[in-house]
N, C-alpha and C positions, 0 to 999 in steps of 0.2 A: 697747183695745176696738175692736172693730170691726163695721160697719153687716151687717145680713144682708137679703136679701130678701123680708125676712116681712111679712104686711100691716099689722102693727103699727109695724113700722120704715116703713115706705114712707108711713104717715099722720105718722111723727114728722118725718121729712123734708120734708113738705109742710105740716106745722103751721108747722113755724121756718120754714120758706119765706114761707109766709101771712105771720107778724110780719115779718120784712127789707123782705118786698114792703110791707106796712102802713109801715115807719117811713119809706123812703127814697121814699115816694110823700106823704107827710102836709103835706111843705110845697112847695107846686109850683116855690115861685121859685128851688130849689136844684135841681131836676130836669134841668133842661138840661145845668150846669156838672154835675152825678152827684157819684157817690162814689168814695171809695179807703178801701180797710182791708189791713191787713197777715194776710197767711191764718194765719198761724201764733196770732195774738194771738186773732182771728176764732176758727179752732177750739178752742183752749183757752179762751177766756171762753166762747164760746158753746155747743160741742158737746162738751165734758167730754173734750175731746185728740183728738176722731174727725175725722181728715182726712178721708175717707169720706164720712160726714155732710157735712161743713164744706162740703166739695165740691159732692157735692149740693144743699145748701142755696142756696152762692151763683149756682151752676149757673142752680137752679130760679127766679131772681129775676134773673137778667141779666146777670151780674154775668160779667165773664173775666177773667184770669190776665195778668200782667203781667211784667217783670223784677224782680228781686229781690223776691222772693214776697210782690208786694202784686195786690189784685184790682181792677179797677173795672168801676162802670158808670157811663154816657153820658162825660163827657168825664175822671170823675176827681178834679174839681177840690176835694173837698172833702173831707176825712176824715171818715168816719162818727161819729165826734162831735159834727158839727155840728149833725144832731136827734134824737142819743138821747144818754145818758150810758153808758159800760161797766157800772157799777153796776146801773142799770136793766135794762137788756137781760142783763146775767146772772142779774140774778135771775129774769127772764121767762122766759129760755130753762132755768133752773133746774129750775123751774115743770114747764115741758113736758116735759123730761126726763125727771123723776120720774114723771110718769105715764106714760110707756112703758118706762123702764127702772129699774123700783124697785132702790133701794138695798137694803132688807129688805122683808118685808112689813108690818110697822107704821107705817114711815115714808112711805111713799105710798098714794095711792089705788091700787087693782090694775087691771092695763088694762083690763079689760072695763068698768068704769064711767069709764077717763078714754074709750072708744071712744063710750058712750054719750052722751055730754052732747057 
């Protein structure tokens, strides 16, 4: 699957932007030392396999590209489990997903009312 440049995708990418921004800013005193995530783990938990997305997500929150395809931002020093759980944030990023890119149409909201709210 892969990301298109439609305004609905470009809001899905700046929503999961919004949350990574939210989690890895929520506790300051881990700020400085930053994070590290492995992209591949990153896009398949959180963007349903979309490099694409994944990219832009981390892109869009600070985050850069490293040796052995892990990402960071500020120094790195902590693995992004430090303040979220993978559980959580996939279920979040689940969440988001669904409403821009339904599974069927029974199973999620349809975009125009996840655009709305």
């Amino acid at each position: 699957m892969t990301i298109e440049d439609t305004p609905a995708e470009k809001l899905l990418a700046s929503e999961l932007a919004m949350l990574l921004g939210n989690i890895i800013h929520r506790l300051k005193r881990y700020q400085t030392d930053g994070f590290r995530v492995r992209f591949a783990e990153f896009a398949a938990r959180c963007c349903n396999d979309d490099s694409r997305l994944a990219r832009r997500v981390l892109l869009r929150t600070g985050w850069v590209p490293a040796e052995g395809g892990e990402w960071f931002v500020g120094k790195g020093t902590h693995p992004l489990t430090k303040v979220t759980d993978w559980e959580t944030l996939e279920s979040i990023c689940e969440t988001i997903l669904d409403d821009y890119r339904p599974i069927s149409e029974g199973a999620s909201r349809p975009v125009a009312l996840a655009l709305a709210s």
